[in-house]
C-alpha positions as CSV (number, residue, x, y, z in Angstrom):
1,X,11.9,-29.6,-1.3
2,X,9.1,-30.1,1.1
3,X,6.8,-27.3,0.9
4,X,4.8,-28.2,4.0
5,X,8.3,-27.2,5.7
6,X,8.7,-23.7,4.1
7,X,6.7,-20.8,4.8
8,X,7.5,-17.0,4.4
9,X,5.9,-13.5,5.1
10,X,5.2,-11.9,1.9
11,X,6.5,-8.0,1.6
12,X,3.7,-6.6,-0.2
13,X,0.9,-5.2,1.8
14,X,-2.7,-6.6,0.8
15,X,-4.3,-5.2,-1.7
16,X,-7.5,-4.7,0.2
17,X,-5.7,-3.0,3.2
18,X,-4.2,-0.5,0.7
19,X,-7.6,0.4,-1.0
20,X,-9.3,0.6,2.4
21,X,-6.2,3.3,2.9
22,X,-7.4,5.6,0.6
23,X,-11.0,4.5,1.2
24,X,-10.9,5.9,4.9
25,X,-8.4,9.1,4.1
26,X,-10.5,10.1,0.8
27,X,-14.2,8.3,1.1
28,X,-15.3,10.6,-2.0
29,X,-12.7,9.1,-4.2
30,X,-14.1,7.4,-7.6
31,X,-10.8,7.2,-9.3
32,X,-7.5,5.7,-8.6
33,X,-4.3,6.0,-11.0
34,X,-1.2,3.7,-10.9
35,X,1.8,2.6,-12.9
36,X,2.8,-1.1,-13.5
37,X,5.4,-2.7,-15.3
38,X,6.4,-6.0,-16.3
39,X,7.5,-6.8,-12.2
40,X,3.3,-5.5,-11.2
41,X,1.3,-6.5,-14.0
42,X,-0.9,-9.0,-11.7
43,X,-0.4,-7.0,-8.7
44,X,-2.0,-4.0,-10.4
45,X,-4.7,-6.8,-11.7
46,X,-5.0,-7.3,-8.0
47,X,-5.5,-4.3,-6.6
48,X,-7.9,-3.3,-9.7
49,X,-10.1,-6.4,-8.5
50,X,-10.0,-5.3,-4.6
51,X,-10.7,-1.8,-5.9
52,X,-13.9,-2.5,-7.5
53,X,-15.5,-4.2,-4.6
54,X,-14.9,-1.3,-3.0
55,X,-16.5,1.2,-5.7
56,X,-13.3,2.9,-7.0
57,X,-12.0,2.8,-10.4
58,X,-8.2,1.8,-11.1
59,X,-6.6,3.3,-13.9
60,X,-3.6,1.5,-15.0
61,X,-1.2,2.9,-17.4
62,X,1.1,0.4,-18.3
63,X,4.5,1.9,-18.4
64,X,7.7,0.4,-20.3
65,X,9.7,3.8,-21.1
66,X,10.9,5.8,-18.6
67,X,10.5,8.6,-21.0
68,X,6.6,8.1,-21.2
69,X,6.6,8.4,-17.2
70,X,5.8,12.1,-17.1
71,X,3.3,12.0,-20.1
72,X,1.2,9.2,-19.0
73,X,1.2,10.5,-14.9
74,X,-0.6,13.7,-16.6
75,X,-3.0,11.2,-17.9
76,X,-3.6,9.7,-14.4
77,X,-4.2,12.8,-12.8
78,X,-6.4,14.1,-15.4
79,X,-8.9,11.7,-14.9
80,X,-7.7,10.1,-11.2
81,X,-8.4,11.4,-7.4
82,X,-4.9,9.6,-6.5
83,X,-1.9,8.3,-7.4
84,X,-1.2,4.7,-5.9
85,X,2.3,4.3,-6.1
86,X,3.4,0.2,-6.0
87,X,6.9,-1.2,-5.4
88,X,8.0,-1.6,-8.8
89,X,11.4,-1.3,-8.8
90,X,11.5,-0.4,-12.7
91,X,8.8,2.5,-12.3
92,X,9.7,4.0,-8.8
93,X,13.2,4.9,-8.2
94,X,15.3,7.7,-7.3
95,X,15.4,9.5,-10.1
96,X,11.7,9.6,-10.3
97,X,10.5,9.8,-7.3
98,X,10.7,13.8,-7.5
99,X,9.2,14.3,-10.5
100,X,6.4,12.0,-9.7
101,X,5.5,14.1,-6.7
102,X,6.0,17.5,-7.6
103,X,4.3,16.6,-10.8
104,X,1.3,15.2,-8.7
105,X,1.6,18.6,-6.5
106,X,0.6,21.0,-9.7
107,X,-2.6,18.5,-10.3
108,X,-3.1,18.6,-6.8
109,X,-3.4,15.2,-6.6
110,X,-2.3,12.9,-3.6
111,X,0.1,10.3,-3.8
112,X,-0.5,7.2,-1.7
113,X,3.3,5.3,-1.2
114,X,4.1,1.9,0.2
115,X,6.9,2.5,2.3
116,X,7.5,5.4,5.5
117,X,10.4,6.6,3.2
118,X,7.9,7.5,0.2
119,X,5.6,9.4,2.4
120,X,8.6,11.3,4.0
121,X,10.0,12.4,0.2
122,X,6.4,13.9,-0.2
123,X,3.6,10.9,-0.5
124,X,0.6,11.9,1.4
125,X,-0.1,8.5,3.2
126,X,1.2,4.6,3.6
127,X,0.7,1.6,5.0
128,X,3.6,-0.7,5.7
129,X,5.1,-3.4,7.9
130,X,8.5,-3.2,10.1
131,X,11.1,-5.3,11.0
132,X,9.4,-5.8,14.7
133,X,5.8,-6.4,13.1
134,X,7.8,-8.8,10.7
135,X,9.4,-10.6,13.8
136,X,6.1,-10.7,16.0
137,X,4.3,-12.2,13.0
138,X,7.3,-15.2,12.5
139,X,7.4,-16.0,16.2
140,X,3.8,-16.7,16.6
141,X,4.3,-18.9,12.9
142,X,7.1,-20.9,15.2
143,X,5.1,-21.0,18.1
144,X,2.1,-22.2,15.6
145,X,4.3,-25.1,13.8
146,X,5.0,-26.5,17.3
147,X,1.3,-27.6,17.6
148,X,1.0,-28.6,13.9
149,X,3.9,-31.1,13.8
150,X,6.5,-28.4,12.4
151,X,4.5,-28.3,9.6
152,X,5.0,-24.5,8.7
153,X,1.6,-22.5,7.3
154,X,1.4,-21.5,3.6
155,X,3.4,-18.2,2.8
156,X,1.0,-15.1,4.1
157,X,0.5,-11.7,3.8
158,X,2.2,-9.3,6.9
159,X,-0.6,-9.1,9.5
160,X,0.4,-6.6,11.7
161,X,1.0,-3.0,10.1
162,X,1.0,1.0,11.2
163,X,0.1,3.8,8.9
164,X,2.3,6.9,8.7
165,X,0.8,10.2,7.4
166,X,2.7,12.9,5.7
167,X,0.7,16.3,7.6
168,X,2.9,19.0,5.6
169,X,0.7,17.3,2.4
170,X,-2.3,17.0,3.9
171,X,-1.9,20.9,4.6
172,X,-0.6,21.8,1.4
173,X,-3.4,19.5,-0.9
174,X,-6.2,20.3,1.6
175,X,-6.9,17.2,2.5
176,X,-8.4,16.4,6.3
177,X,-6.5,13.4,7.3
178,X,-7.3,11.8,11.1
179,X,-4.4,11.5,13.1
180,X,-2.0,8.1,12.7
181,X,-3.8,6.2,15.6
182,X,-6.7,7.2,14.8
183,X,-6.4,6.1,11.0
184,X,-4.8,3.0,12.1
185,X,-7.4,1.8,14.4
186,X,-10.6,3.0,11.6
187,X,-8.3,0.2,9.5
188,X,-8.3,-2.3,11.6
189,X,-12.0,-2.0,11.9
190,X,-12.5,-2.7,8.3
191,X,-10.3,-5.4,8.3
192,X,-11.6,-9.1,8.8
193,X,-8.6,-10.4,10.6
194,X,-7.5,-13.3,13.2
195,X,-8.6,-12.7,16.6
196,X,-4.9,-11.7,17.4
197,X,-4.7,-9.3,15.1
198,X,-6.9,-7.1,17.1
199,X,-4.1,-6.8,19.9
200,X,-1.9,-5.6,17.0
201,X,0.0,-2.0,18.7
202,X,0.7,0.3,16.2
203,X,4.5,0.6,16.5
């Protein structure tokens, strides 16, 4: 197959734009707990390495049982500000999504999610990318490859994003947390980005 033909838009966030999440929501924050599994193993590498240019500590607690879930979270939280939760399908799932949380509730603890579902079942904050910043981001790819010869850009992180905040937890951990927009746009800020990335809307 012809790679320079094929090109894709990655579902995972990047890592630095989920560090500069908590970063901006918790700027005291030394020490960050997650889970990975065999799926995250270099993700978690990743977002350890993205971490430490930004002065935070990732934990990561390797996790292959589903019955050493609860024991090593109470190590996290022990010695983490937050909980980055990570789309491992083998970690976070239905039946533990609840116990995560509450658990992380009685450390008081937040737990940063990756999707608007997460943060709805009880994560504090996310960041994550819809079906219509999905689609903006593959027509301007099409509308790129028609300059380039159809040749089709490398596969890419999503570039356009919103951040949704769960307020009830805010409320409940005590945690100040700027409104949506407001969080959204301190983000972008951060963010070294294409020029038309700073027209992104947060929808």
């Amino acid at each position: 197959r012809d790679l320079g033909n094929f090109s894709a838009i990655v579902m995972g966030q990047p890592c630095m734009r989920q560090i500069t999440l908590i970063k901006t929501i918790l700027p005291n924050a030394k020490n960050i707990g997650m889970f990975s599994g065999e799926s995250s193993q270099q993700y978690g590498e990743l977002l350890k390495e993205a971490a430490e240019k930004n002065g935070l500590n990732m934990q990561i607690e390797h996790l292959n049982q589903k019955a050493d879930l609860i024991p090593k979270l109470k190590n996290i939280l022990e010695t983490s500000d937050a909980l980055m939760a990570i789309p491992d399908p083998t970690i976070y799932t239905r039946e533990t999504v609840q116990p995560i949380l509450l658990t992380s509730y009685r450390y008081k603890k937040p737990v940063f999610g990756y999707s608007q579902a997460y943060v709805k079942a009880g994560a504090l904050a996310a960041v994550f990318s819809n079906s219509q910043h999905l689609a903006k981001q593959a027509a301007e790819i099409a509308i790129q490859s028609q300059s380039t010869a159809g040749i089709l850009p490398l596969p890419q992180a999503p570039k356009y994003f919103s951040v949704v905040v769960n307020s009830q937890v805010a409320r409940l951990l005590n945690i100040p947390v700027m409104d949506e927009n407001a969080l959204y746009k301190k983000m972008l800020e951060s963010e070294t980005m294409p020029n038309t990335a700073s027209k992104a809307t947060n929808e």
